[in-house]
MARBA-3410 file (N, C-alpha, C, O; in Angstrom, 1 decimal):
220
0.8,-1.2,0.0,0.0,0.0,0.0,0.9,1.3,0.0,0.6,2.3,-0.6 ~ 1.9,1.1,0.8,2.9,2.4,1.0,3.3,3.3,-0.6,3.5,4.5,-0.7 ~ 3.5,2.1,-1.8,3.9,2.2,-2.7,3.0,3.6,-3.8,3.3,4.5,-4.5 ~ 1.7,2.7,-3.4,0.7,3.0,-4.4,0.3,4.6,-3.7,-0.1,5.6,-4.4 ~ 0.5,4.5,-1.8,0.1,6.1,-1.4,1.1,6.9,-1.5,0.7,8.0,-1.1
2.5,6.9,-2.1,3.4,7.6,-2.5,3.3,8.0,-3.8,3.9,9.0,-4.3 ~ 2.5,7.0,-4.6,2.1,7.1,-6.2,1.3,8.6,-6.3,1.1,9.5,-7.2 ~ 0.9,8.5,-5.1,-1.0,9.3,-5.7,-0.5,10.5,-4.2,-1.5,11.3,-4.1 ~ 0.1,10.6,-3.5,-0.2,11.8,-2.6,0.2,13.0,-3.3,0.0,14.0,-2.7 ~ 0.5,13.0,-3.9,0.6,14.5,-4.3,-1.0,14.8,-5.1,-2.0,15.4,-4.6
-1.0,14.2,-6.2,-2.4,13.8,-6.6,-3.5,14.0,-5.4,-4.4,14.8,-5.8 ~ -3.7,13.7,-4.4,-4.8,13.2,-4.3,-4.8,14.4,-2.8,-5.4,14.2,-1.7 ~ -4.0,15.4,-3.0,-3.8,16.6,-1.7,-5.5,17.4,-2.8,-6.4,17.9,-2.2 ~ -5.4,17.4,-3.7,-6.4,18.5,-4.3,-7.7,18.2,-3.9,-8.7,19.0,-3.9 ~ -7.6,16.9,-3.6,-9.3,16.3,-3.1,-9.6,15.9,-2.1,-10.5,15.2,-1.9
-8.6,16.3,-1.1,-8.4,16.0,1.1,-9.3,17.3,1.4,-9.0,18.4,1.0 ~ -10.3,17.1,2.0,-11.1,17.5,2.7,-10.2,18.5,4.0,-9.5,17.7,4.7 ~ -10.2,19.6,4.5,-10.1,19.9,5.8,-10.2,18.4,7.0,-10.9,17.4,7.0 ~ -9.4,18.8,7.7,-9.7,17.7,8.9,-9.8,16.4,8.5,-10.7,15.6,8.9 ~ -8.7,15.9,7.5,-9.0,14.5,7.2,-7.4,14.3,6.5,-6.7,15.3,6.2
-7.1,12.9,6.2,-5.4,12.6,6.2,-5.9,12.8,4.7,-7.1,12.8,4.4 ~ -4.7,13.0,3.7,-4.2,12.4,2.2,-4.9,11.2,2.2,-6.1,11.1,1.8 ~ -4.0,10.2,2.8,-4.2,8.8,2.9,-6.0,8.2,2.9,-6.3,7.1,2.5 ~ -6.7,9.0,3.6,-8.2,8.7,3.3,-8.9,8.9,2.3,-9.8,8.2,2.0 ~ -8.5,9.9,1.7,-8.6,9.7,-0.1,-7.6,8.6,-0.5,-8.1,7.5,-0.2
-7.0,8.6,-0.8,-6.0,7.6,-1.2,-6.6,6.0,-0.7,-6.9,5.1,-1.6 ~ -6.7,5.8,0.0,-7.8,4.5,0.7,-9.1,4.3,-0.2,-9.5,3.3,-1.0 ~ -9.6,5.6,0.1,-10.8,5.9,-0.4,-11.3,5.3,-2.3,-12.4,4.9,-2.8 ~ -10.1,5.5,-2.8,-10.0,5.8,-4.0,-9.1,4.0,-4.2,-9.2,3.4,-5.3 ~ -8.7,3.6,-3.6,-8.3,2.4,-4.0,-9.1,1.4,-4.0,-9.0,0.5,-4.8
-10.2,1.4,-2.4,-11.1,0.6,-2.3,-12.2,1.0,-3.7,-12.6,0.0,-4.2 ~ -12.5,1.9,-4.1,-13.6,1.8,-5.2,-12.9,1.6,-6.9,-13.4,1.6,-8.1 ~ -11.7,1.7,-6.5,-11.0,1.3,-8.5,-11.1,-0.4,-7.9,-11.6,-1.1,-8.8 ~ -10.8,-1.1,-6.5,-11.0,-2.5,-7.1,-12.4,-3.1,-6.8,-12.5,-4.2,-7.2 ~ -13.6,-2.3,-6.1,-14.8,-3.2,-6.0,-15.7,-2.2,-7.4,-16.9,-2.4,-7.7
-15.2,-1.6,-7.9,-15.6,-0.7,-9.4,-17.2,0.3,-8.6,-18.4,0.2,-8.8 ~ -16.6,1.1,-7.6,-17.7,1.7,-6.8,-17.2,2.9,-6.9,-16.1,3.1,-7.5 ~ -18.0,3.7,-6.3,-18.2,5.8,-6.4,-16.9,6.2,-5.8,-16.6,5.8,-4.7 ~ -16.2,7.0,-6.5,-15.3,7.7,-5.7,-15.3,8.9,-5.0,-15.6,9.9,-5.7 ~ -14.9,9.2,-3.6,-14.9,10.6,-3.1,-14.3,11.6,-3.9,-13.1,11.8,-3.9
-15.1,12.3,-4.6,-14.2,13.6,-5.4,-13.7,14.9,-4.8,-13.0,15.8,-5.3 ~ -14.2,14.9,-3.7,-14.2,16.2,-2.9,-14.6,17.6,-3.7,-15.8,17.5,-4.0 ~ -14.1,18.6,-4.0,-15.0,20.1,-4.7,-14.3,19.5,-5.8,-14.3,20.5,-6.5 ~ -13.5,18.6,-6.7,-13.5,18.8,-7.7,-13.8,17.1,-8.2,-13.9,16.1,-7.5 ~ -14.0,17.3,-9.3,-14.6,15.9,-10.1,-13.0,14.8,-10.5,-11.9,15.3,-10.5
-13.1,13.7,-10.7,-11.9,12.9,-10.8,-12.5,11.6,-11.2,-13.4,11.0,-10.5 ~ -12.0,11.3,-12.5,-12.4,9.8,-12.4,-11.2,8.6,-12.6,-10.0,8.6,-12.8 ~ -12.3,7.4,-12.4,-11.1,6.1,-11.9,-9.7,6.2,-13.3,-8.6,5.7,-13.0 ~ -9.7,6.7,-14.4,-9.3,6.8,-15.2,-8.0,7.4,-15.2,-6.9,7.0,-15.8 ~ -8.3,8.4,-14.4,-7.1,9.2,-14.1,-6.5,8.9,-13.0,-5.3,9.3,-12.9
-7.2,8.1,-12.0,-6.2,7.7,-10.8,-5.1,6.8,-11.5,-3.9,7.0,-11.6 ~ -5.9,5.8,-12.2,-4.9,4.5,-12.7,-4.4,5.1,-13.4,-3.2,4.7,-13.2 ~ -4.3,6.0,-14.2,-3.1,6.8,-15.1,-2.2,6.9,-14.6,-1.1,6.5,-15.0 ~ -2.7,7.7,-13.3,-1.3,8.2,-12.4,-0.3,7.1,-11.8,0.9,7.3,-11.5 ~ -1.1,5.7,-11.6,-1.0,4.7,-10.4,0.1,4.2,-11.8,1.3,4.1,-11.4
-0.1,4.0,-13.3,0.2,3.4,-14.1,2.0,4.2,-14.7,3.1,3.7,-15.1 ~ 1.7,5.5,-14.5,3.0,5.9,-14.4,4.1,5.8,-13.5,5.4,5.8,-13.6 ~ 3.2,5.6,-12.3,4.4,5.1,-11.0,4.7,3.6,-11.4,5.8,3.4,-11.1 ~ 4.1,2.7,-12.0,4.5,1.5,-12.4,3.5,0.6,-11.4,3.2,-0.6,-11.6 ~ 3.2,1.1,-10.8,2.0,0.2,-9.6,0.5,-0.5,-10.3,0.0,-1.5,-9.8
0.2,-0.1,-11.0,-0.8,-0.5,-11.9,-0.4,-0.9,-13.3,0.1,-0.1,-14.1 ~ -0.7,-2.1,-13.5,-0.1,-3.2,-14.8,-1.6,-3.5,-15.4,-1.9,-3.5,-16.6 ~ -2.8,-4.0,-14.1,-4.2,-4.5,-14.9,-5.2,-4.6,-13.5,-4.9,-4.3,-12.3 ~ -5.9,-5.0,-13.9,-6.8,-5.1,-12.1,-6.4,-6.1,-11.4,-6.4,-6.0,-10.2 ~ -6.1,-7.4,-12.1,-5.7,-8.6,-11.4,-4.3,-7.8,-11.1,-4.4,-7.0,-10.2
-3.5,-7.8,-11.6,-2.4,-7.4,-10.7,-2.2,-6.1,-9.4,-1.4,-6.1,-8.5 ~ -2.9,-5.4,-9.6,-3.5,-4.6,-8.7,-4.1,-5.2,-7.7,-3.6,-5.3,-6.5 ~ -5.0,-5.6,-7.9,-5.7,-6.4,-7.1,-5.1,-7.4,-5.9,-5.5,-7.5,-4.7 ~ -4.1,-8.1,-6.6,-2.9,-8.9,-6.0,-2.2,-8.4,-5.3,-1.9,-8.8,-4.1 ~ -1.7,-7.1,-5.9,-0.8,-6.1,-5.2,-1.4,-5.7,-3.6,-0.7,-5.8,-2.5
-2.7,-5.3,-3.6,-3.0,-4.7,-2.6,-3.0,-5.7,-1.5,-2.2,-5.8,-0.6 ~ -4.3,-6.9,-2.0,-4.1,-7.7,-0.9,-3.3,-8.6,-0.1,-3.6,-9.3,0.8 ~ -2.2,-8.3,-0.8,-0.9,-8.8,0.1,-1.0,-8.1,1.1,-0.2,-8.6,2.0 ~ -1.7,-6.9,1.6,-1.5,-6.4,3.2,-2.8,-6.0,3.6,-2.8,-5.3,4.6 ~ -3.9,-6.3,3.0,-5.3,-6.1,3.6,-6.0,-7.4,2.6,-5.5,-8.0,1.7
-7.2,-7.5,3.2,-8.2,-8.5,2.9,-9.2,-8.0,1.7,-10.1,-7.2,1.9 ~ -9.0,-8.5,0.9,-10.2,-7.8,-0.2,-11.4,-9.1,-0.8,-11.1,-10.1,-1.4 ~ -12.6,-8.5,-0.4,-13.7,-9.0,-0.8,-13.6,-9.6,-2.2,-13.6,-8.7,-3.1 ~ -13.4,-10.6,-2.6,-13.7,-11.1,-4.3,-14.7,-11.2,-4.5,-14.9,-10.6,-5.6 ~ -15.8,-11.6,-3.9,-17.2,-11.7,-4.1,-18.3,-11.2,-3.0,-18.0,-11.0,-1.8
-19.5,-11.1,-3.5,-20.5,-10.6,-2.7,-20.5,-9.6,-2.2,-19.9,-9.1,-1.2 ~ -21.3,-9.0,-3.3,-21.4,-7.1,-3.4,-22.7,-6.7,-3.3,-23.1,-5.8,-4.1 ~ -23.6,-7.5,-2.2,-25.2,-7.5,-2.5,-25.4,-6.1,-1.7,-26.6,-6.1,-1.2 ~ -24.8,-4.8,-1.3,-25.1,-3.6,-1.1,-24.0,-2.6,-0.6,-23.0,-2.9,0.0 ~ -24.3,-1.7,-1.0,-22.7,-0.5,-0.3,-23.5,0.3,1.0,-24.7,0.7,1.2
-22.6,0.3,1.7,-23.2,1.1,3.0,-21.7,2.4,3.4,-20.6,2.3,2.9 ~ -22.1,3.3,4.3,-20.6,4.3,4.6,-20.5,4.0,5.9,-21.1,3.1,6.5 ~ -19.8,4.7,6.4,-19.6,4.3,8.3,-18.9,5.0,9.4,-18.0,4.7,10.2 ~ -19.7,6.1,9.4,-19.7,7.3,10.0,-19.1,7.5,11.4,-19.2,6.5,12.1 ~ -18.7,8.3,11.9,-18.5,7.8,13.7,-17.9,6.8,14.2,-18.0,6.6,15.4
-17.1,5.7,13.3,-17.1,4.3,13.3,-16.2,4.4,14.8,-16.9,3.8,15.7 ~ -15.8,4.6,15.0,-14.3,4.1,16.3,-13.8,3.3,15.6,-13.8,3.7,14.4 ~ -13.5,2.3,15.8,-12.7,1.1,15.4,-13.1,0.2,14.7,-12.6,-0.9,14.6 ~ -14.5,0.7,14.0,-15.0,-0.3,13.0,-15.9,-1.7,13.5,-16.1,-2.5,12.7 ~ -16.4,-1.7,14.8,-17.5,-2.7,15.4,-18.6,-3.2,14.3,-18.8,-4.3,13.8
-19.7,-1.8,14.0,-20.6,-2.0,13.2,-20.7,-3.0,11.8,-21.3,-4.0,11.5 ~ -19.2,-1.8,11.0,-18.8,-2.5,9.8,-18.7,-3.8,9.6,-19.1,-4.2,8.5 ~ -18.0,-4.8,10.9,-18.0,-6.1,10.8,-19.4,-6.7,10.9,-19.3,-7.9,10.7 ~ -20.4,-6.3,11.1,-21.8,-7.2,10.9,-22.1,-6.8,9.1,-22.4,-7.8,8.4 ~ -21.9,-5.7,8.6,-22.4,-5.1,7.6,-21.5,-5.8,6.1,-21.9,-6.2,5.0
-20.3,-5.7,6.9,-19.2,-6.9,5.8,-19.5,-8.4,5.8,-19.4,-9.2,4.9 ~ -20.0,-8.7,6.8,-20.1,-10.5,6.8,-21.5,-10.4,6.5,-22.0,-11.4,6.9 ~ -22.8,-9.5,6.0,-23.7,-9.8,4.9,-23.7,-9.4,3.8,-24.6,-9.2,3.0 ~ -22.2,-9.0,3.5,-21.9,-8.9,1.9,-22.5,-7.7,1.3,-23.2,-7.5,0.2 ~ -21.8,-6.7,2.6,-21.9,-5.4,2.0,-20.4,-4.8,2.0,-19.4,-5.1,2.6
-20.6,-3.9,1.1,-19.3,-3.2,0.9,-19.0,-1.7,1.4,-20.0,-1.0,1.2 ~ -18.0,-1.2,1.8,-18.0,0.1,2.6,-17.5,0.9,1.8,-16.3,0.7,1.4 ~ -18.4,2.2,1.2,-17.9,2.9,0.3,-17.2,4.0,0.9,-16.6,4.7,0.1 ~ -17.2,4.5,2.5,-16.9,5.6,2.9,-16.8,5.3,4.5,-17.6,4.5,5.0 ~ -15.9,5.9,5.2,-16.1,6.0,6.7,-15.4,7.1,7.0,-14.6,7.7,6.2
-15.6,7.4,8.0,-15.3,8.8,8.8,-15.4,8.5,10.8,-16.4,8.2,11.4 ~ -14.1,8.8,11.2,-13.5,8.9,12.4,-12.8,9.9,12.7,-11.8,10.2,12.0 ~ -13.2,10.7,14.1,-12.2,12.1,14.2,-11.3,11.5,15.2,-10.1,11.9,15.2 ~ -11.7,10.4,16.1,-10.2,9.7,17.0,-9.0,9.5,16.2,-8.9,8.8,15.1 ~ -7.9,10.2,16.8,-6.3,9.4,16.2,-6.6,7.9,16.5,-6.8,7.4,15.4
-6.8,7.2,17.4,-6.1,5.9,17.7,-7.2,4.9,17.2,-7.2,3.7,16.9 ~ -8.2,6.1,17.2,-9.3,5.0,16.7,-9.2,5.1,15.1,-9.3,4.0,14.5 ~ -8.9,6.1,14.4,-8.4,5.9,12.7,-7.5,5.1,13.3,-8.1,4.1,13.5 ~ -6.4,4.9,13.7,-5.0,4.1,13.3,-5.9,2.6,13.4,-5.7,1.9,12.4 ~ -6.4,2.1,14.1,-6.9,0.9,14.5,-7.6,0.5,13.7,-7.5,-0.7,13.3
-8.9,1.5,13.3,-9.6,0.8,12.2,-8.7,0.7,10.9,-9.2,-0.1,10.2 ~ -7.9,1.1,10.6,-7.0,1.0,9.8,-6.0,-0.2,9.4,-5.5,-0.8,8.4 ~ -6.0,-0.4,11.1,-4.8,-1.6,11.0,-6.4,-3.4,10.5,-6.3,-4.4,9.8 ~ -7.6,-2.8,11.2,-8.9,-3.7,11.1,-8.9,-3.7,9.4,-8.9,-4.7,8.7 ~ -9.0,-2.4,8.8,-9.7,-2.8,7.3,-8.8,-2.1,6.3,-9.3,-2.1,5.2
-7.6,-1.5,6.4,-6.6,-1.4,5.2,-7.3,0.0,4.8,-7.3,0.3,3.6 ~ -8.2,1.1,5.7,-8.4,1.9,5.2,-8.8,3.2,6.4,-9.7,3.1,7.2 ~ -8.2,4.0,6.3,-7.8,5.3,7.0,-8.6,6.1,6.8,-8.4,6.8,5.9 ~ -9.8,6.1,7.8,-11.0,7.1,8.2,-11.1,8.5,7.7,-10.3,9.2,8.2 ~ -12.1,9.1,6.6,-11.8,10.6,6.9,-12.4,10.8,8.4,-12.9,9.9,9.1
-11.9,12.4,8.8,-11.6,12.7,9.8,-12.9,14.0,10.4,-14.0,13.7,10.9 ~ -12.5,15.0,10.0,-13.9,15.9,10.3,-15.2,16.0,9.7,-15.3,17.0,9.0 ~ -16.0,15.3,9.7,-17.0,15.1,9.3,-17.9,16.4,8.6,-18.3,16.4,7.5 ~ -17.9,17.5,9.5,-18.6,18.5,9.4,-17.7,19.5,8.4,-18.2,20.6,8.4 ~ -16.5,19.2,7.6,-16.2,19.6,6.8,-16.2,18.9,5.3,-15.6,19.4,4.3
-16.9,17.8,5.3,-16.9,17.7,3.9,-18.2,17.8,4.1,-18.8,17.9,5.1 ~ -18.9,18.0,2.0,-20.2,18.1,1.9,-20.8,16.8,1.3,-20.4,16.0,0.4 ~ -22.2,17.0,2.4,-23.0,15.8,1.7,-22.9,15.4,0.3,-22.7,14.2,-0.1 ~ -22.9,16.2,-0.2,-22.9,15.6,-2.1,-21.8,15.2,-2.8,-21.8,14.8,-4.0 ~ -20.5,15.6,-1.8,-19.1,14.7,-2.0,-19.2,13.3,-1.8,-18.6,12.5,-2.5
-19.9,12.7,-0.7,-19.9,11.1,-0.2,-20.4,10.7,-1.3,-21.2,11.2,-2.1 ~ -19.5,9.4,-1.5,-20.4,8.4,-2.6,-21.7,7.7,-2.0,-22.1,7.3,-0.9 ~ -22.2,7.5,-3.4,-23.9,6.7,-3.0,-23.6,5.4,-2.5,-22.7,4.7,-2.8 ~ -24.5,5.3,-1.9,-24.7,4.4,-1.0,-26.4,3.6,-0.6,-27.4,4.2,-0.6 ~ -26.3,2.5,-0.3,-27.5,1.9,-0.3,-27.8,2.0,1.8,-29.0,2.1,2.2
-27.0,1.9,2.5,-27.2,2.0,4.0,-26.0,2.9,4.5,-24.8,2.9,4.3 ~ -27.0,3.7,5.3,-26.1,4.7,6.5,-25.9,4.2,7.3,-26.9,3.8,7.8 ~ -24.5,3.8,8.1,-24.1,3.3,9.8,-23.9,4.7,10.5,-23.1,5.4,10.0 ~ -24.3,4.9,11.1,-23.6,5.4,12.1,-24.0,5.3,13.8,-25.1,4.9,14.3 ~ -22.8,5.9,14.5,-22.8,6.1,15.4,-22.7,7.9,15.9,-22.0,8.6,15.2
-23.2,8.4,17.0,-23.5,9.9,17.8,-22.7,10.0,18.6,-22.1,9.0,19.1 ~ -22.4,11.4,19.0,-22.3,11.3,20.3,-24.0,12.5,20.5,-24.5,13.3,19.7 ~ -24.4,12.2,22.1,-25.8,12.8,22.0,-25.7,14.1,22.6,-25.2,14.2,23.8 ~ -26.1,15.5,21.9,-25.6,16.7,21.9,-26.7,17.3,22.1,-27.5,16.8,21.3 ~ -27.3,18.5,23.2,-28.3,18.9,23.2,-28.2,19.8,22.3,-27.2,20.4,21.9
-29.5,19.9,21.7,-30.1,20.7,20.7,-30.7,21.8,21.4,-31.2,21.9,22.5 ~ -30.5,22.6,20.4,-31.5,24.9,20.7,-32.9,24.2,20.9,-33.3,23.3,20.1 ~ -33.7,24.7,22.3,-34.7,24.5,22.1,-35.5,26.7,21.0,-36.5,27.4,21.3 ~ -34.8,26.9,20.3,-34.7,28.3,20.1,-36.0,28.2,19.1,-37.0,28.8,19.5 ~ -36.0,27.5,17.9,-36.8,27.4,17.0,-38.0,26.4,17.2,-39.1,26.5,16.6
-37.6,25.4,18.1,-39.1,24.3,18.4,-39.7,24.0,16.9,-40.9,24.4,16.7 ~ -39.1,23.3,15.9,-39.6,23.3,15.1,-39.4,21.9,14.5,-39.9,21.6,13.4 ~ -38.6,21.1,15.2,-38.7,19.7,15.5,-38.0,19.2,13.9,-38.7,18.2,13.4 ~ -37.0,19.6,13.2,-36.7,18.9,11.8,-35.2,19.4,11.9,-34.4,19.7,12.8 ~ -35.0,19.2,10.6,-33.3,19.7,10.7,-32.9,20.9,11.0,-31.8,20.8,11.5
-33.3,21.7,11.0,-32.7,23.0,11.5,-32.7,23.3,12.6,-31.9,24.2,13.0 ~ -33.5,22.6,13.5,-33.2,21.8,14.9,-31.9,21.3,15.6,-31.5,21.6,16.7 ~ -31.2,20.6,14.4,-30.3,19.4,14.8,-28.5,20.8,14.3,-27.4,20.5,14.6 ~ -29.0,22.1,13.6,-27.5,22.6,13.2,-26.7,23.0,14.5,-27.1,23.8,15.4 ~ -25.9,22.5,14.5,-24.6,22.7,15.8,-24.0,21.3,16.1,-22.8,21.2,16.4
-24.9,20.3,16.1,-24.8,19.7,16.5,-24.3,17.8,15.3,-25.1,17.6,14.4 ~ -23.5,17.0,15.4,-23.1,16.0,15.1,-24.1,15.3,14.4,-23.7,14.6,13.5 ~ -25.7,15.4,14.6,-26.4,14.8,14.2,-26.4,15.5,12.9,-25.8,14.9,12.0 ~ -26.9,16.6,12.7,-27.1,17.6,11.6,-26.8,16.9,10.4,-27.6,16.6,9.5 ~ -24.8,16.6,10.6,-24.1,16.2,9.4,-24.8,14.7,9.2,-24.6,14.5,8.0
-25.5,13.6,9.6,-25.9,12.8,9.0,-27.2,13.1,8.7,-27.7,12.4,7.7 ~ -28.2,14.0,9.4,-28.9,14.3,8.5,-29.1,14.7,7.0,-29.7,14.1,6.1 ~ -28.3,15.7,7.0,-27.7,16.5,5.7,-27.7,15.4,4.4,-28.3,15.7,3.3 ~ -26.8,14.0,4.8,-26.5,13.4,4.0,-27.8,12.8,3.5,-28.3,12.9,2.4 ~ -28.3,12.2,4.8,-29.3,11.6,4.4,-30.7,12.1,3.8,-31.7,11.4,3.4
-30.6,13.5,3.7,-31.2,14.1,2.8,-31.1,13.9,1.7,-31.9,13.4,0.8 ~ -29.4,14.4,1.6,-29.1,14.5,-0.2,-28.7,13.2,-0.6,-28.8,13.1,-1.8 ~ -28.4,12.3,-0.1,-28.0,10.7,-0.5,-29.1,10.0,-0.5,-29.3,9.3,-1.5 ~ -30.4,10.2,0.8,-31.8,9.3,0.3,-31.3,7.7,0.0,-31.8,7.0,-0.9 ~ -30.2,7.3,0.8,-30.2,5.7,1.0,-31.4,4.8,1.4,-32.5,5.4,1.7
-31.3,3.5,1.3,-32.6,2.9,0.9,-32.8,2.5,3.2,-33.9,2.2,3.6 ~ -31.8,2.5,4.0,-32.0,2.7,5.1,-31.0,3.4,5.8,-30.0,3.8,5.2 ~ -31.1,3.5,7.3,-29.9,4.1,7.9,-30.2,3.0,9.2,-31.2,2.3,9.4 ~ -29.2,3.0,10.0,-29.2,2.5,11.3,-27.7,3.6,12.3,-26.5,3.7,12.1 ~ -28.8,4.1,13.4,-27.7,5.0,13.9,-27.6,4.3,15.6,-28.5,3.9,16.3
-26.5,4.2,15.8,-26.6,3.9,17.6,-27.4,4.5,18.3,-27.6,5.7,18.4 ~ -28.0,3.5,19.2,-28.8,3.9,20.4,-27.6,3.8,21.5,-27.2,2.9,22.2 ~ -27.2,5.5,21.5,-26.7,5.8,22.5,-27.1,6.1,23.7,-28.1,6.7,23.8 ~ -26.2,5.5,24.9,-26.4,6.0,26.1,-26.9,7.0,26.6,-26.3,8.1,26.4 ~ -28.0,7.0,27.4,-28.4,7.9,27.7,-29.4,8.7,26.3,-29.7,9.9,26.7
-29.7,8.5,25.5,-30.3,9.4,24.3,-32.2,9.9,24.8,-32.9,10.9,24.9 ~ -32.4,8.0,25.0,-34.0,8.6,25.2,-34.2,9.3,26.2,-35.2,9.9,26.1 ~ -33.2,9.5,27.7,-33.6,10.4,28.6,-33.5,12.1,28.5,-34.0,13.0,29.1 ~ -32.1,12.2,27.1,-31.1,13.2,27.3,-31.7,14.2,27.1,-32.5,14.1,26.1 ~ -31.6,15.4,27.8,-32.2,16.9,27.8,-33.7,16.8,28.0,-34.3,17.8,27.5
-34.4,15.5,28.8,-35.6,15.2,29.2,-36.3,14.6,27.8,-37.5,15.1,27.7 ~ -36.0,14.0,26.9,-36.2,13.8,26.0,-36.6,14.6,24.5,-37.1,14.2,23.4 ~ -36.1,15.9,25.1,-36.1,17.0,23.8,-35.2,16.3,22.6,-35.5,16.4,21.4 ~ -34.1,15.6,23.0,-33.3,15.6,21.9,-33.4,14.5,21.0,-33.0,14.4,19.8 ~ -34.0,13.6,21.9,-35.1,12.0,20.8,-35.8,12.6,20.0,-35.5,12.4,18.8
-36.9,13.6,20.4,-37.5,14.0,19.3,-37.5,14.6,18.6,-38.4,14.4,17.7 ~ -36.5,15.4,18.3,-35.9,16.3,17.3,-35.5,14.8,16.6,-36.4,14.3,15.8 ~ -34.4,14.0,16.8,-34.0,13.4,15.9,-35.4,12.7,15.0,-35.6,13.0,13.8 ~ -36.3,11.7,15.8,-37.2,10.7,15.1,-37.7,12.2,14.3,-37.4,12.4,13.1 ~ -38.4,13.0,15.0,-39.0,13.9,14.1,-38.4,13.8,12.6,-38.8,13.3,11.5
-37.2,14.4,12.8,-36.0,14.4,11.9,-36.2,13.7,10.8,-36.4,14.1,9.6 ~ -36.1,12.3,11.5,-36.0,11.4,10.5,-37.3,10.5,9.5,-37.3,9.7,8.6 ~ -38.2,11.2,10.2,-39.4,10.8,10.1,-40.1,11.8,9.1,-40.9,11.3,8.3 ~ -39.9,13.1,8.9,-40.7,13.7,8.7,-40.5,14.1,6.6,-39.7,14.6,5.9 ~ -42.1,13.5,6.4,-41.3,13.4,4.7,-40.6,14.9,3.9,-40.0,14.7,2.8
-40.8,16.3,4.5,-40.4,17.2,3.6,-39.0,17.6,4.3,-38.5,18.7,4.2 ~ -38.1,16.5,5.3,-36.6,16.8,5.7,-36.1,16.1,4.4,-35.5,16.6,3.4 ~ -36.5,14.2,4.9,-35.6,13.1,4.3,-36.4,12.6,3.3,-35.6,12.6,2.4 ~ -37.5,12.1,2.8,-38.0,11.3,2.0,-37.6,12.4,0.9,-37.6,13.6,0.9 ~ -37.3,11.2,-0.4,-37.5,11.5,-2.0,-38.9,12.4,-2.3,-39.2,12.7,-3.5
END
């Protein structure tokens, strides 16, 4: 892998998000040239075409099987069973992901702001977390068929009482709402965190279900 992220970091500084490594583009962009999935473009557009160009001038890219070969000498790559793409938000160390991989889904995207928890899930799946969430934009994430995530639970402005997303801006939820607006995945599953249905006397459950529930935030 070291090879191929030396190929492409200079490359792939133009499409790093604030608050997030090179290398998570770089990850990013390798897991979807070999499962043939969406690439994070960040503000500007890029296709698999031109990665492998670049990959093909460093000498790292010969054909897919050899690529393909290449990589998995130091991570595990799915050959088969691609029955849906999901992203994986908040992950820590990647817990969720392992139920979502062993029913033969594939992870088009994740995001972690912990150091130790990116290094870990990293060392878990050969792929290096973006980092601040709330600086990339929804319509950069690749599509996706299931939202994971996990929260942390953040009281909401009781300022506007108006129970939808504009409810949820300041706060950590916001950014998967946002997505799940403009992405419209076919489900989401977010942790039931500690403490949520009591937290701020239960103002802040409702904002979310409202949230999520309500057809002129998230539905098509």
């Amino acid at each position: 892998m070291k090879e191929i992220e030396n190929a492409l970091m200079e490359y792939a500084k133009n499409y790093t998000p604030p608050g997030s490594a090179i290398k998570s583009v770089i990850h990013q962009w390798i897991h979807a040239i070999l499962y043939d999935k969406d690439l994070f473009a960040g503000h500007r557009k890029v296709t698999k075409n031109e990665i492998i160009k670049v990959l093909r001038k460093a000498g790292v890219y010969k054909n897919k099987d050899q690529f393909h070969k290449l990589v998995s000498n130091e991570i595990q790559i799915k050959s088969t069973g691609q029955d849906f793409t999901f992203i994986d938000l908040f992950a820590g160390i990647g817990g969720m992901r392992q139920g979502f991989q062993k029913a033969n889904g594939i992870c088009v995207f994740s995001s972690e702001f912990e150091k130790n928890a990116q290094e870990t899930y990293e060392k878990n799946y050969g792929e290096f977390p973006f980092g601040d969430i709330t600086k990339i934009s929804a319509k950069d994430i690749p599509n996706h068929d299931i939202l994971v995530a996990g929260f942390p639970c953040q009281p909401f402005s009781h300022a506007g009482l108006k129970l939808g997303i504009d409810d949820t801006r300041g706060t950590l939820f916001y950014n998967i709402a946002k997505i799940l607006k403009y992405k419209k995945p076919q489900f989401a599953l977010l942790e039931n965190v500690k403490g949520l249905v009591s937290h701020d006397n239960g103002y802040t459950l409702s904002v979310i279900l409202k949230t999520l529930t309500s057809s002129d935030q998230l539905l098509p």
